[in-house]
C-alpha positions as CSV (number, residue, x, y, z in Angstrom):
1,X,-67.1,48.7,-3.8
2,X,-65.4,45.3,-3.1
3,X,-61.8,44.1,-3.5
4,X,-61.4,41.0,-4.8
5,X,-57.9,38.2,-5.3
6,X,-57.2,37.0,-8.5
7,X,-55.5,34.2,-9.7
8,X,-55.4,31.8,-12.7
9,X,-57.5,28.4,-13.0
10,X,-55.1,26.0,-13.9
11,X,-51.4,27.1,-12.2
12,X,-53.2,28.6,-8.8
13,X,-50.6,31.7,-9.9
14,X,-51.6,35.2,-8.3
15,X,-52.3,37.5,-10.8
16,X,-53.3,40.3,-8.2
17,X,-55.5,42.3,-6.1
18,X,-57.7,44.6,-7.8
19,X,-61.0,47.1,-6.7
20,X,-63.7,46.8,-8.7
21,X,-67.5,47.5,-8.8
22,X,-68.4,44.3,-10.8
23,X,-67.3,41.9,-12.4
24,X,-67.2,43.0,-15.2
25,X,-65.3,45.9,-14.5
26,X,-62.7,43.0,-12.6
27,X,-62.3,41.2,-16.4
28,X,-62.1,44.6,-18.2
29,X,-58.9,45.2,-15.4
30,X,-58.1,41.5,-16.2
31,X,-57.6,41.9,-19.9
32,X,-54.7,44.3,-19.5
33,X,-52.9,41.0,-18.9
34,X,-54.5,37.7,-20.1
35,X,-57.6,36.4,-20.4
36,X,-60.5,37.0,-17.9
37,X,-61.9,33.4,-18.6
38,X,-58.1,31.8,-17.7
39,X,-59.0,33.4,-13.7
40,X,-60.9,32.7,-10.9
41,X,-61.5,35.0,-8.0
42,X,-62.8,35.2,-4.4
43,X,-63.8,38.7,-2.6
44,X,-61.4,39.9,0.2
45,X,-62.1,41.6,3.1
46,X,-60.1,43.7,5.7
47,X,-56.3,43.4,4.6
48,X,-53.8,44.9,3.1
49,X,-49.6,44.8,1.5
50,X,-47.6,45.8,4.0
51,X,-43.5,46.4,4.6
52,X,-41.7,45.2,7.7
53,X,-39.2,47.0,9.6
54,X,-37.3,48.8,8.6
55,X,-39.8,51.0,6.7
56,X,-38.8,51.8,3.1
57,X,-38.4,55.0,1.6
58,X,-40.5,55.2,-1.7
59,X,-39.7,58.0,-3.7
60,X,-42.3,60.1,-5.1
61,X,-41.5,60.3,-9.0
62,X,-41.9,63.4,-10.6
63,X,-42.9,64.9,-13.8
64,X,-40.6,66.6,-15.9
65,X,-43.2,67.7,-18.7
66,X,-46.7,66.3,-19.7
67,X,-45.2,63.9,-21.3
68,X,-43.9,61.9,-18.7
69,X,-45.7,58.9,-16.9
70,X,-45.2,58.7,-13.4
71,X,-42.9,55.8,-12.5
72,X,-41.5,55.7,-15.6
73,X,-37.5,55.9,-14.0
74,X,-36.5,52.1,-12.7
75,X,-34.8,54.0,-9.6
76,X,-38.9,55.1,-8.7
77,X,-40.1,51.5,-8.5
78,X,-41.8,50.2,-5.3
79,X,-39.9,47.6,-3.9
80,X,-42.4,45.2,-4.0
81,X,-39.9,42.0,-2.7
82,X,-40.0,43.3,0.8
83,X,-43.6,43.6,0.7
84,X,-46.5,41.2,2.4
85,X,-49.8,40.7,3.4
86,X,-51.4,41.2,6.2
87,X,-52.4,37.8,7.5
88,X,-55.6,37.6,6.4
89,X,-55.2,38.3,2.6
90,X,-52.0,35.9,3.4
91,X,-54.6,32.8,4.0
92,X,-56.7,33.9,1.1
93,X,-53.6,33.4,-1.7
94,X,-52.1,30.3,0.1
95,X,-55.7,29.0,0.4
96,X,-55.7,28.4,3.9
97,X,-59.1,30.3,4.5
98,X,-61.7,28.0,3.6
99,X,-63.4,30.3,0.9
100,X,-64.4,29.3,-2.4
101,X,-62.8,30.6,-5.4
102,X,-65.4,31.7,-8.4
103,X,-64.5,31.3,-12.3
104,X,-64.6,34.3,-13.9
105,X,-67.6,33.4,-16.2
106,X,-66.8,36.8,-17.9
107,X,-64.8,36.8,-21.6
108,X,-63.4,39.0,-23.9
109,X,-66.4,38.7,-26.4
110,X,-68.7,39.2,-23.3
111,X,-66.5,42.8,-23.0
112,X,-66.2,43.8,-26.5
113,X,-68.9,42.2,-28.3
114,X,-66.2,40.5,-30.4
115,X,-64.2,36.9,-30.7
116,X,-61.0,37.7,-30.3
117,X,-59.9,34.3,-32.5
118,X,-62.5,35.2,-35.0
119,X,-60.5,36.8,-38.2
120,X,-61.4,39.5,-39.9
121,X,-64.3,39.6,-42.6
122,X,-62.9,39.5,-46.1
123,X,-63.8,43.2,-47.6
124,X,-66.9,43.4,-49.6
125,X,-65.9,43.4,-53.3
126,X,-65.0,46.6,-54.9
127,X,-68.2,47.8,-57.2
128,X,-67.9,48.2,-60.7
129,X,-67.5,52.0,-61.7
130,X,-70.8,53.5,-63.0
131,X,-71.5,53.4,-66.6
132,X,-71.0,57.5,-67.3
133,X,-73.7,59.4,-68.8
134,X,-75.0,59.1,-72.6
135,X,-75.9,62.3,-74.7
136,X,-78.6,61.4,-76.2
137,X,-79.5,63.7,-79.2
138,X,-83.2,65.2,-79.6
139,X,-84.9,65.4,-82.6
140,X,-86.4,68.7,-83.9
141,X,-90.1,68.9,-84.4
142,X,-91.1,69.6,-87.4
């Protein structure tokens, strides 16, 4: 399954690293965010994020009932300032690699069958209640 960089078209901004089957599973990740259409991407190779000395304790958060997410507490967070990559995902986000970044051709109506800007159909109106039954009275043969 390949790893792939994301950022947005217009700003260059990172939006993140992400493992994903498809491309389509990429913009269904994507839309947690913004707008898969808004990104392009480029597939990544050997790499990783990476801490320099001194190594940094992470703490491993844990649940006090089912309830709880894990990293829920602020003091839990990873400490992702101190954090890099490795250099060859490093050349990738600064563009320095000399690979080509691909839109995303995928959008949110692609996904979910549905334009997001499209509003909502007007309800159909109500029907008129049903006329209710007659009694009809029989005559008697004679």
């Amino acid at each position: 399954m390949p790893a792939y960089l994301v950022r947005t078209i217009k700003e260059h901004d990172l939006v993140g690293v992400f493992y994903a089957s498809n491309v389509y599973d990429l913009a269904y990740m994507l839309d947690e965010v913004l707008d898969p259409s808004q990104c392009e991407y480029t597939s990544i190779g050997p790499g990783g994020v990476i801490w320099e000395e001194p190594a940094i304790s992470i703490p491993v958060p844990r649940k006090v009932n089912d309830d709880d997410e894990p990293g829920d507490d602020e003091d839990n967070l990873i400490p992702w300032k101190d954090a890099r990559f490795t250099e060859n995902w490093a050349l990738l986000a600064y563009n320095e690699s000399g690979k080509r970044w691909k839109k995303l051709e995928v959008t949110v109506e692609d996904l979910y069958g549905i334009d997001p800007e499209t509003p909502e159909p007007d309800p159909p109106p109500a029907r008129a209640p049903k006329p209710t039954g007659k009694v009809v009275p029989f005559r008697r043969r004679k």
